[in-house]
FIGU-732854 format. One record per residue (C-alpha): x, z, y. Coordinates in nm, 4 decimals. Layout:
<balos>
+----------+----------+----------+
:       c1 :       c3 :       c2 :
+----------+----------+----------+
:        X :        Z :        Y :
...
+----------+----------+----------+
</balos>
This chain:
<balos>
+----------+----------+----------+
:       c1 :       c3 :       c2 :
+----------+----------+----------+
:  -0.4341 :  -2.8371 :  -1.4522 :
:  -0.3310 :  -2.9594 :  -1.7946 :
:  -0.3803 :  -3.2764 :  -1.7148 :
:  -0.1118 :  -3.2046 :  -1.4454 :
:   0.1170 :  -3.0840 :  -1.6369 :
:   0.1120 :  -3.4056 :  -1.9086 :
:   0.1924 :  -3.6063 :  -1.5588 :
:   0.5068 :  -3.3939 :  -1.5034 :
:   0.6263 :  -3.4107 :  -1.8600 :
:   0.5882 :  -3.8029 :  -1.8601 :
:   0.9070 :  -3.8917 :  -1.6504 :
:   1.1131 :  -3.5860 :  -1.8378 :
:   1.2863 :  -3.7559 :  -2.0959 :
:   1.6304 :  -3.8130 :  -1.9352 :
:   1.6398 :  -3.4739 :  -1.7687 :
:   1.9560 :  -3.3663 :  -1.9451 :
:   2.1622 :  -3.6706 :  -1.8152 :
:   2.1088 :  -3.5690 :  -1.4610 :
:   2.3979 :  -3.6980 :  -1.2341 :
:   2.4794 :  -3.3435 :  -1.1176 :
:   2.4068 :  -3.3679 :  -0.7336 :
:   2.2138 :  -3.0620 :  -0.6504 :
:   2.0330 :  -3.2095 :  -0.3707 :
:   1.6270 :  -3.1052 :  -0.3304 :
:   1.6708 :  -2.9021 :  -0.6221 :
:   1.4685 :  -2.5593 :  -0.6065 :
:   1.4943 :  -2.2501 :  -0.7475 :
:   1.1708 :  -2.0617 :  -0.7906 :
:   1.0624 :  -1.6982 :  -0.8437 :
:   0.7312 :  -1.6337 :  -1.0338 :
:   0.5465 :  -1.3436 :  -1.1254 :
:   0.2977 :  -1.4185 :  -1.4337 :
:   0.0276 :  -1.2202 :  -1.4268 :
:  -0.1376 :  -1.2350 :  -1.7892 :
:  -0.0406 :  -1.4223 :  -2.1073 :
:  -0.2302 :  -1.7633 :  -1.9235 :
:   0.0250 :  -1.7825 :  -1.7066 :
:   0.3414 :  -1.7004 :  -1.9381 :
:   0.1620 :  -1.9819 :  -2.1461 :
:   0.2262 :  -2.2116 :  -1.8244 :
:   0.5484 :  -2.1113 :  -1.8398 :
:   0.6446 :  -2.2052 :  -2.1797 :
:   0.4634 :  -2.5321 :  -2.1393 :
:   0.6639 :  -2.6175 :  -1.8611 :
:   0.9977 :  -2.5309 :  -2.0669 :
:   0.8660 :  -2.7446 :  -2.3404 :
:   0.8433 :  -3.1063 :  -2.1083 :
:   1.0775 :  -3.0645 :  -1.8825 :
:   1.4370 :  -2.9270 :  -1.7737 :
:   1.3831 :  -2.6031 :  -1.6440 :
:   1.6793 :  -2.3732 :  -1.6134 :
:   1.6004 :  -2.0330 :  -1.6670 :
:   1.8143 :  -1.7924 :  -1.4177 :
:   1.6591 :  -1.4485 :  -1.4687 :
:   1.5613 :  -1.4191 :  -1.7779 :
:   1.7661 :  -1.6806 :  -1.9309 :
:   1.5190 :  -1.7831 :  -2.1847 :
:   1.1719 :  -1.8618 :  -2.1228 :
:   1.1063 :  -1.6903 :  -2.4574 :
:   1.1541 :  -1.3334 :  -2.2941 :
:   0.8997 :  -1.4248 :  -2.0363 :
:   0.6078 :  -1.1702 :  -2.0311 :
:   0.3630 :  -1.0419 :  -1.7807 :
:   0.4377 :  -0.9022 :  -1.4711 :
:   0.7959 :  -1.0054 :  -1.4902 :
:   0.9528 :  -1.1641 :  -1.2316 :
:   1.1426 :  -1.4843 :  -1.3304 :
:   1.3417 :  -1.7090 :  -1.1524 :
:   1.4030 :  -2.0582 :  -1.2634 :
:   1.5642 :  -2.3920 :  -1.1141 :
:   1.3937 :  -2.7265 :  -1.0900 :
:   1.5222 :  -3.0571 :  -1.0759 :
:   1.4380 :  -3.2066 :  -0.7002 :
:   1.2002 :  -3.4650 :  -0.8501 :
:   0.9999 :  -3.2031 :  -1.0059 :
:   1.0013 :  -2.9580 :  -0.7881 :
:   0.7176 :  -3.0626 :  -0.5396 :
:   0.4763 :  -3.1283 :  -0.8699 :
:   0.5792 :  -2.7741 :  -0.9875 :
:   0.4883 :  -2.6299 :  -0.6765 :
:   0.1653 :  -2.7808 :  -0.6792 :
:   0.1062 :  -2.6167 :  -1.0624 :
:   0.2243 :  -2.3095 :  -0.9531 :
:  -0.0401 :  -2.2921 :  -0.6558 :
:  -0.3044 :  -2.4397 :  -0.8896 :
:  -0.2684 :  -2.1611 :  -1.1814 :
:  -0.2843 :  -1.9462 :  -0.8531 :
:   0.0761 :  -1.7679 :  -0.9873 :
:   0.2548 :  -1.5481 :  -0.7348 :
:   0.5422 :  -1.7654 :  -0.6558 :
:   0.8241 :  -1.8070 :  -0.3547 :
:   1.0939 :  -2.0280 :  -0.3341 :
:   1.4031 :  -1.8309 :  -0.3254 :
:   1.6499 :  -2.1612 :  -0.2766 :
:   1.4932 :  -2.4151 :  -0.1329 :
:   1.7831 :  -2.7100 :  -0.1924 :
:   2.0624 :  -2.5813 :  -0.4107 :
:   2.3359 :  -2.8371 :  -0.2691 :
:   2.2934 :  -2.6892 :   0.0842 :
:   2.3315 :  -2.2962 :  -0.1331 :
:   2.5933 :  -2.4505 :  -0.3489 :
:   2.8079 :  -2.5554 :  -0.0268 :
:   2.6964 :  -2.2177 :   0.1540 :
:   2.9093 :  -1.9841 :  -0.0807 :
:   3.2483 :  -2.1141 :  -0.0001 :
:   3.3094 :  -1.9261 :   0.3582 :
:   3.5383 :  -2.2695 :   0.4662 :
:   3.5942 :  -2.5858 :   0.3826 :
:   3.9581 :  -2.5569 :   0.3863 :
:   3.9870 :  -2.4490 :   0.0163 :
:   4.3420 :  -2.4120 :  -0.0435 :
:   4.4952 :  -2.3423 :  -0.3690 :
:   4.6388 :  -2.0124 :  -0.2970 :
:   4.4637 :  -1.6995 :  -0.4873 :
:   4.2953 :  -1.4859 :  -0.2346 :
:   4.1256 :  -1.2038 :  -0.3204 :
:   3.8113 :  -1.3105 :  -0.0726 :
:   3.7690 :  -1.6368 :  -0.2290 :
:   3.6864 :  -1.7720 :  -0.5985 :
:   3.9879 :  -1.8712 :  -0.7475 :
:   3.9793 :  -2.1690 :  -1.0308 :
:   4.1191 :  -2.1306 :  -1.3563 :
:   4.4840 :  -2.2545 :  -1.2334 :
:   4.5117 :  -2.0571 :  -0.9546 :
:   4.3726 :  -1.6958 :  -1.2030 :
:   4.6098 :  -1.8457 :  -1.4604 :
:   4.9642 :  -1.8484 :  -1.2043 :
:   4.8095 :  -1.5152 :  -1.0459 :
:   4.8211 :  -1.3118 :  -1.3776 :
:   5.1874 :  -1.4534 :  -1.4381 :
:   5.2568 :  -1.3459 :  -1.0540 :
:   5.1082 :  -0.9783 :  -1.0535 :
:   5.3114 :  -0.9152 :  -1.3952 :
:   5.6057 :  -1.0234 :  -1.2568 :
:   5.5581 :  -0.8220 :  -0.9255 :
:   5.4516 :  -0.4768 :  -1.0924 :
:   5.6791 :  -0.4889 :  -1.3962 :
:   5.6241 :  -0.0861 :  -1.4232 :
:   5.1932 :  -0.1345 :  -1.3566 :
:   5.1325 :  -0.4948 :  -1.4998 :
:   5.2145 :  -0.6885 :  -1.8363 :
:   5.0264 :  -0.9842 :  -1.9421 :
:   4.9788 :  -1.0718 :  -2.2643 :
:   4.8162 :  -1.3881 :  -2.4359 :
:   4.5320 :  -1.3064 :  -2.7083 :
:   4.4129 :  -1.6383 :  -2.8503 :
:   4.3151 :  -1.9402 :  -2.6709 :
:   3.9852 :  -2.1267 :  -2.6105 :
:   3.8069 :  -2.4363 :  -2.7454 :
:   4.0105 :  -2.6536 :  -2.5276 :
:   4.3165 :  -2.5036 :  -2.6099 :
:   4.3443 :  -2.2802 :  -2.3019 :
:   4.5500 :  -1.9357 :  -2.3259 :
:   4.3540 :  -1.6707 :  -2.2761 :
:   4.5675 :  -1.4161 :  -2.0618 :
:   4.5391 :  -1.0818 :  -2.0761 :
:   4.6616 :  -0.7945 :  -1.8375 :
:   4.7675 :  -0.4201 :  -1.9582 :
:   4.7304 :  -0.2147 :  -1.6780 :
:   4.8824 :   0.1369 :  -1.6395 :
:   5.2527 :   0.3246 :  -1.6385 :
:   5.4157 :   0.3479 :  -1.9920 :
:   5.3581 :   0.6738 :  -2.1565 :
:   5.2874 :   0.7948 :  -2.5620 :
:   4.9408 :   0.7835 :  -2.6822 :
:   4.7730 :   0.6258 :  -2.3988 :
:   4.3992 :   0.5928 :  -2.4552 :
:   4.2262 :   0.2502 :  -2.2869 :
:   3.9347 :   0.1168 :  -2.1316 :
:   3.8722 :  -0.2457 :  -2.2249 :
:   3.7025 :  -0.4758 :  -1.9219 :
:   3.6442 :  -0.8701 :  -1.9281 :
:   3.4572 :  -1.0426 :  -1.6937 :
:   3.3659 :  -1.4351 :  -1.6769 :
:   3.1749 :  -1.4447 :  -2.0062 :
:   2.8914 :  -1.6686 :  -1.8489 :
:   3.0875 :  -1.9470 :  -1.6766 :
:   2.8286 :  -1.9975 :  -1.3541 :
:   2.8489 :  -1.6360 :  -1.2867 :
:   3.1789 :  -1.6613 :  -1.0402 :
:   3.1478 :  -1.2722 :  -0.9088 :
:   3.2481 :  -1.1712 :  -1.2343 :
:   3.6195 :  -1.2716 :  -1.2619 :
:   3.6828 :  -1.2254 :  -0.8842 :
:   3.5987 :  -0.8650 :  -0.9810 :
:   3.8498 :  -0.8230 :  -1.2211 :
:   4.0877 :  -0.9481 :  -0.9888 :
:   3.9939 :  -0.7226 :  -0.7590 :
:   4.0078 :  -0.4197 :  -0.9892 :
:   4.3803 :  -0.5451 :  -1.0523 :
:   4.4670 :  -0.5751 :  -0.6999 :
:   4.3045 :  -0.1871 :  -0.6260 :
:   4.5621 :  -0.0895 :  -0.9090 :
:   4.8950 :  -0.2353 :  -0.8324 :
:   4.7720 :  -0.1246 :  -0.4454 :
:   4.6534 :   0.1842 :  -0.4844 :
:   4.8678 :   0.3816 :  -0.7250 :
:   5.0447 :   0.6096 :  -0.5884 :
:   4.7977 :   0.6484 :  -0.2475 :
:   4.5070 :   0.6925 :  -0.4437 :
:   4.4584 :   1.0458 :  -0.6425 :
:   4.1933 :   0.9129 :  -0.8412 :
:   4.3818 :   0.5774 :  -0.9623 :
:   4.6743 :   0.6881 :  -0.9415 :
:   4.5785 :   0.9472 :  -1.2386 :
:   4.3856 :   0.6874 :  -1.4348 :
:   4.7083 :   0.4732 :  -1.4369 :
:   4.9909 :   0.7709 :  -1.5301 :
:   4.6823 :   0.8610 :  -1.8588 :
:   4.4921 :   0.5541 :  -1.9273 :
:   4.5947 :   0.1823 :  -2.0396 :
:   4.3097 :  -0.0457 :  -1.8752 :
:   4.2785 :  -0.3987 :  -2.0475 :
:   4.1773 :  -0.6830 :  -1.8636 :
:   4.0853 :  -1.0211 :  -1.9496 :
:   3.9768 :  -1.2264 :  -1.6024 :
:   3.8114 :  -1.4885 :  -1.7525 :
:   3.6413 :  -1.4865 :  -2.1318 :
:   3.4842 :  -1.8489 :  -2.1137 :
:   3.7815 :  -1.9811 :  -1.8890 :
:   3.6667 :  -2.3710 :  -2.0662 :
:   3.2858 :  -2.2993 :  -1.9377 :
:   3.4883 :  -2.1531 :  -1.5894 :
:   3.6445 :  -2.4770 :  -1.5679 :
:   3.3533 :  -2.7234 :  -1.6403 :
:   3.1564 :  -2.5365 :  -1.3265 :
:   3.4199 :  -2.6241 :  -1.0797 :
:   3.4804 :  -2.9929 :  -1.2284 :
:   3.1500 :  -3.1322 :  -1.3422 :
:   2.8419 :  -2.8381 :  -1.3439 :
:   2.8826 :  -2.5447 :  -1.1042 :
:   2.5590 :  -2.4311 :  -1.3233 :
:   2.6754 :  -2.4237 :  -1.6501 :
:   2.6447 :  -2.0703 :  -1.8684 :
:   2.7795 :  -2.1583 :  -2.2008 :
:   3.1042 :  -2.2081 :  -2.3621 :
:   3.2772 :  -2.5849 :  -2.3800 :
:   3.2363 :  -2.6308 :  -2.7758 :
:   3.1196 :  -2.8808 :  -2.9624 :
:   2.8238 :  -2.8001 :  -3.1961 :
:   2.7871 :  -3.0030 :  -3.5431 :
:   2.4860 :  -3.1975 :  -3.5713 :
:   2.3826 :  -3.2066 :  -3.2047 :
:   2.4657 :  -3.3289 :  -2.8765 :
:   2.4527 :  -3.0169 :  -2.6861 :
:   2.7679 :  -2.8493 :  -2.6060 :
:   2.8337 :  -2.5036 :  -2.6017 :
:   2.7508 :  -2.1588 :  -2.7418 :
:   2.6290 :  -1.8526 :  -2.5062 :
:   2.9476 :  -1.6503 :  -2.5755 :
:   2.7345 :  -1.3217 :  -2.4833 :
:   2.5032 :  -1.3887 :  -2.7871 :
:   2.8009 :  -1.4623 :  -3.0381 :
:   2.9025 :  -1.1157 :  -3.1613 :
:   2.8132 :  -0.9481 :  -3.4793 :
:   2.5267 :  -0.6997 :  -3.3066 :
:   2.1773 :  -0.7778 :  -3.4402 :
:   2.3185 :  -1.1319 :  -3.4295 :
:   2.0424 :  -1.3925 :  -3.3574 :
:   1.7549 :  -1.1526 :  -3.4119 :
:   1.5894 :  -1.1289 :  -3.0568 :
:   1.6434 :  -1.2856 :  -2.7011 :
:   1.8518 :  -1.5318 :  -2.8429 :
:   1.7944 :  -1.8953 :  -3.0220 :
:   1.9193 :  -2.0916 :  -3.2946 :
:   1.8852 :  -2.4252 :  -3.0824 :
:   2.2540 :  -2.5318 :  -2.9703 :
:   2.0630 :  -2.7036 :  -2.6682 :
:   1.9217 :  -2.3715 :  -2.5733 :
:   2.0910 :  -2.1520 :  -2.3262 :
:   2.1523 :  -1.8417 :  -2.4950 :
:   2.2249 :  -2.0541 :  -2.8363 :
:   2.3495 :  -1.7809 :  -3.0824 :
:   2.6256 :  -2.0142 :  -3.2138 :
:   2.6262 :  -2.1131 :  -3.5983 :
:   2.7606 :  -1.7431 :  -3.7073 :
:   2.8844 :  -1.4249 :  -3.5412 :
:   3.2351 :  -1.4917 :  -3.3612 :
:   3.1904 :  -1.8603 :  -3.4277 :
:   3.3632 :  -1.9235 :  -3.0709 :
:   3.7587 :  -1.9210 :  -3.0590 :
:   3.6830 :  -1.6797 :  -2.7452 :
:   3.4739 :  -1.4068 :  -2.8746 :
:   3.6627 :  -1.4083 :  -3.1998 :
:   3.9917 :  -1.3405 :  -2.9556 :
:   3.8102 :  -1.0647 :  -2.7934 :
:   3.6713 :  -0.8884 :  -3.0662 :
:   4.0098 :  -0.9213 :  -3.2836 :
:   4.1640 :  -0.7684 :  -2.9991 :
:   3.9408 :  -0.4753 :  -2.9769 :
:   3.9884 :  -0.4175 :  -3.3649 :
:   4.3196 :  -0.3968 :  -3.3926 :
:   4.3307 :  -0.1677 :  -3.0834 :
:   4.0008 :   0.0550 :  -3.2077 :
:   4.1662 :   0.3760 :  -3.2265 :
:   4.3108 :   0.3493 :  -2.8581 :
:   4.0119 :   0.2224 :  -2.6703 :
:   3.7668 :   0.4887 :  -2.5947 :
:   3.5309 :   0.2620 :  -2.3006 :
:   3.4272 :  -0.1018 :  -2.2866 :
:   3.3071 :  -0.2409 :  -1.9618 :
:   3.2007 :  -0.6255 :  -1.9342 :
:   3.0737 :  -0.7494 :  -1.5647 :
:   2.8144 :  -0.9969 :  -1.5914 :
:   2.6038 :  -1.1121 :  -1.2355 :
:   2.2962 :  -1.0806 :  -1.1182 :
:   2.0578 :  -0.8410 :  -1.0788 :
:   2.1968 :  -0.5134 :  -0.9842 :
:   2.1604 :  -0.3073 :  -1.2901 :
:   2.3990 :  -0.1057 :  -1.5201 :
:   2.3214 :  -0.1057 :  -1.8711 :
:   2.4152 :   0.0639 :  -2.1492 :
:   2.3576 :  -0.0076 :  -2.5375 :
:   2.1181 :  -0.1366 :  -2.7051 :
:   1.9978 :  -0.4754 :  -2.6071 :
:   1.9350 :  -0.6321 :  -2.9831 :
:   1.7241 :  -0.3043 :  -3.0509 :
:   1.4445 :  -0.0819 :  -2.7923 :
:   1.5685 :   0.2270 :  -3.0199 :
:   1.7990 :   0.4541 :  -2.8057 :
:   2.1992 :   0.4915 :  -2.9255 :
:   2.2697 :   0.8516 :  -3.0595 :
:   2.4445 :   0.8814 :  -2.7304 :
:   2.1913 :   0.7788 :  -2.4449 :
:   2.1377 :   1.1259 :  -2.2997 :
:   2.5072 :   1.1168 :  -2.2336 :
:   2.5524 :   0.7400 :  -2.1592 :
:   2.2151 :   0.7417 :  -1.9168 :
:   2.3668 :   1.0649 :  -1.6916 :
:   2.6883 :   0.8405 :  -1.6660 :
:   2.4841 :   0.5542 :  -1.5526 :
:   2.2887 :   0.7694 :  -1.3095 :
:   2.6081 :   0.8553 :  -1.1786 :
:   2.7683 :   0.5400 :  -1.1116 :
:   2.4914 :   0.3831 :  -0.9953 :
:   2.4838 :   0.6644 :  -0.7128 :
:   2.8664 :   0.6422 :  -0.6728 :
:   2.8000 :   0.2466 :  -0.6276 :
:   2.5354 :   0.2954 :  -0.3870 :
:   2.7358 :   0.5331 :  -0.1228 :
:   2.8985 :   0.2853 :   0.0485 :
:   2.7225 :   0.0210 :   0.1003 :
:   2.3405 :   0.1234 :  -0.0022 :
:   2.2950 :  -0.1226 :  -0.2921 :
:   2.0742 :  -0.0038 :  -0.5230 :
:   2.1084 :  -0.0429 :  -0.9186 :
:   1.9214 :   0.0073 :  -1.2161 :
:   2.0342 :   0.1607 :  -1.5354 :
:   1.9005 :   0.2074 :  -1.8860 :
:   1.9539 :   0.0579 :  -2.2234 :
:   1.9585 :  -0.3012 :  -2.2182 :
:   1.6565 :  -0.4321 :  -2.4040 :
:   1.3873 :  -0.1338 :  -2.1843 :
:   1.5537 :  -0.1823 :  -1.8619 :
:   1.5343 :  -0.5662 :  -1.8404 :
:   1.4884 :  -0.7337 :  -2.2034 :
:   1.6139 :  -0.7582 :  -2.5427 :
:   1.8739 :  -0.9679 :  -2.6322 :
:   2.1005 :  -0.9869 :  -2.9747 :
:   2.4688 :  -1.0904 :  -3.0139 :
:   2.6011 :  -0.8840 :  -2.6968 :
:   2.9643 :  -0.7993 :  -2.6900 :
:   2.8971 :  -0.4343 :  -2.5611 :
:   2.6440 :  -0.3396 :  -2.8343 :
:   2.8915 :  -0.4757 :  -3.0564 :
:   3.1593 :  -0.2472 :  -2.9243 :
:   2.9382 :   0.0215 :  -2.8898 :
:   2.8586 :  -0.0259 :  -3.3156 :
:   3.2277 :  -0.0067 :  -3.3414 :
:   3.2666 :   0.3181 :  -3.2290 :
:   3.3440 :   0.2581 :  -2.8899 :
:   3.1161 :   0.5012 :  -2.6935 :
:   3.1030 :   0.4518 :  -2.3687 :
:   3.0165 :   0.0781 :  -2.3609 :
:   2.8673 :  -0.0111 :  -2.0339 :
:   2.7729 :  -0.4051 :  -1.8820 :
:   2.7943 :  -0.4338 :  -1.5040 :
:   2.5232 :  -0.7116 :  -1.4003 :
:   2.6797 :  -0.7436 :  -0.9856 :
:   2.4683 :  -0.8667 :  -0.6677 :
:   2.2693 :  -0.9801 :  -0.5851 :
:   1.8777 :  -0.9624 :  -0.6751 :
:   1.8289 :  -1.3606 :  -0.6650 :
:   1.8548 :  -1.4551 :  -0.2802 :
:   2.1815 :  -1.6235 :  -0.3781 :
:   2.1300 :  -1.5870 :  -0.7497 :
:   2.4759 :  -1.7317 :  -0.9552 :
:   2.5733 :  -1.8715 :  -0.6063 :
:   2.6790 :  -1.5447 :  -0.4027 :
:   2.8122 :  -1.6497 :  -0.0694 :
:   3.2505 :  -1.5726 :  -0.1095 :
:   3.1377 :  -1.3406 :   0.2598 :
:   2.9909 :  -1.0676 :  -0.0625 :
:   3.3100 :  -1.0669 :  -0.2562 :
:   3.4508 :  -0.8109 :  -0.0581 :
:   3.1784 :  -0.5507 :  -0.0696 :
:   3.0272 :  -0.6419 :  -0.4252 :
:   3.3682 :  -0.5222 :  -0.5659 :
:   3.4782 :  -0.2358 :  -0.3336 :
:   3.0864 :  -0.0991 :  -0.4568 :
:   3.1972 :  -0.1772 :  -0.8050 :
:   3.4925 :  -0.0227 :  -0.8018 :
:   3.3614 :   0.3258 :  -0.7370 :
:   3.1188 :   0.3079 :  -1.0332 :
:   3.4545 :   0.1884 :  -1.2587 :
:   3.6543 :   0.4566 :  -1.1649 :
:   3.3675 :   0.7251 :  -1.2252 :
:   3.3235 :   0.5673 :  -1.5578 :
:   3.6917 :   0.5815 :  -1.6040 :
:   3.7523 :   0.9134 :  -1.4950 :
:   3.4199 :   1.0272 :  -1.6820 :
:   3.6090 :   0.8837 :  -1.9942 :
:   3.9076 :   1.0398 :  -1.9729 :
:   3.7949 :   1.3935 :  -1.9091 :
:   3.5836 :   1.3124 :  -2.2209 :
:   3.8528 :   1.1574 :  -2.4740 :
:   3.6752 :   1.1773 :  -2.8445 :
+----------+----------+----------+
</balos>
């Protein structure tokens, strides 16, 4: 089997300058049974490109985990024949990623008006948060809070009627640029808001006593680069000194166990840590922001995709927060609330027990601030679709999502601190 495995290294060396046609290329589910076959794993990530979808790092591989991973097509037929040889429970989840790729976009006819149903690209997001100010002058305001490594504003929308001493709730979505259901849920939330207030009891009282922040798009450079050159891409769009690889995993940049666990000082890696805490123009915006405002915002939500899960602080450490009895009955709930309309079913926990540990994460961060109820979203699905949710789920993944948001919200502000 080794001997196998030196014959699928041999022909790796230009991986990384792929032409980036998806055609024939796999994506794989496995389920190592015993450190043999984690050790399989990591060989595997060590002579070829293997993209790590769930977790993102082979490091975080252990037994009895299931991880999915994408192949390049020309490797995919001798991985399959490893796979079967270390006898490893595996299926193929996408069997050619251009025909999935193609699959989430309900029509061809892609036009360049925002729609709600669809995934927007950054211009499109960009005019729309200009247009929904404009429109709800008493709901909406956007504001601009720093701009990216390409020179990109980064717009932000206030949410909520005018009033003194609001309290907020802080939500981004779109730090991991391949993960699209993110920022069309933010939209969505937006849309529910302007909508809805006034008809709905529930958001209609959230807007009259709470401020809601929302930022659409975090890594709007990475957001870019996956509808112009990699729809796969995680990271964000900088360059890194010494090193060809581009990009730092914005998600593993804040100052929360920075760099300690489930994240790598490689800038080719996938979850590179970046060369210091808030060493990316974008988290640096975002976590300026949520300084200055500290004594207003009393929540932080951040809606990552996939897996179904809800998680709550910490992910850079297994020990609980001071707060998990209290954060885990929230969870509970909003997982339920979630599941009531259309049966999807979530997990919840802290981070690092309920799927793996990880340092650097913007809610931890928030969470060390101060900022108690500090919650990240990880939307649909389990890995059928993966990062490439058909636009057909937009609908229902954020009409499910908004019911655990406004239980958390509502939660929050019958529990101001």
């Amino acid at each position: 089997m080794w001997a196998l495995l030196v014959l699928i290294g041999a022909a790796s060396v230009s991986a990384h300058l792929q032409d980036l046609s998806f055609d024939g290329q796999k994506v794989f589910r496995v389920i190592p049974q015993n450190d043999e076959q984690v050790e399989i794993l990591n060989f595997l990530a060590s002579i070829m490109e293997v993209d790590f979808w769930q977790p993102d790092s082979v490091t975080l591989v252990r037994p009895k985990m299931q991880v999915d991973f994408r192949i390049e097509a020309e490797k995919s037929f001798d991985v399959e024949d490893l796979l079967k040889e270390s006898g490893m429970e595996y299926q193929v989840l996408i069997d050619n990623l251009q025909a999935a790729l193609d699959a989430q976009f309900d029509s061809k006819a892609h036009t360049a008006s925002h729609s709600y149903e669809k995934y927007n690209t950054w211009d499109t997001i960009a005019a729309w948060t200009a247009d929904i100010a404009a429109q709800n002058p008493d709901l909406a305001s956007r504001s601009v809070i720093g701009e990216t490594y390409e020179g990109r504003p980064m717009y932000l929308l206030k949410m909520g009627k005018s009033g003194p001493n609001k309290k907020a709730i802080f939500m981004d979505c779109g730090f991991h640029a391949r993960e699209w259901i993110s920022p069309a849920f933010c939209q969505w939330f937006v849309k529910e808001a302007v909508e809805t207030y006034g008809k709905d009891t529930v958001m209609t009282t959230l807007l009259n006593k709470l401020d809601f922040y929302v930022l659409p798009v975090v890594n709007i450079d990475g957001y870019v680069y996956t509808w112009t050159k990699d729809r796969l891409w995680r990271k964000t769009r900088s360059k890194n000194a010494n090193s060809i690889c581009i990009g730092t995993d914005p998600n593993r940049n804040f100052d929360a166990g920075w760099c300690t666990v489930g994240a790598s000082k490689s800038p080719c890696a996938a979850n590179y840590c970046g060369s210091a805490p808030e060493s990316e123009k974008e988290t640096k915006a975002l976590a300026d922001f949520i300084r200055e405002h500290l004594p207003t915002i009393k929540a932080y939500l951040t809606i990552h995709s996939y897996s179904q899960l809800l998680l709550f602080p910490y992910a850079y450490t297994y020990d609980l927060p001071p707060d998990y009895q209290e954060l885990n009955s929230i969870a509970s709930a909003a997982s339920k609330e979630l599941a009531s309309l259309h049966n999807t079913k979530y997990k919840y926990g802290p981070a690092a027990k309920t799927i793996y540990p990880a340092a650097g994460g913007s809610d931890d961060w928030a969470y060390d601030q101060g900022i108690k109820y500090a919650f990240t979203f990880e939307l649909r699905d389990t890995g059928r679709h993966g990062f490439l949710l058909p636009e057909s789920q937009i609908k229902p993944t954020c009409e499910e999502t908004l019911l655990a948001v406004k239980y958390i919200a509502n939660y929050v502000l019958e529990h101001l601190y």
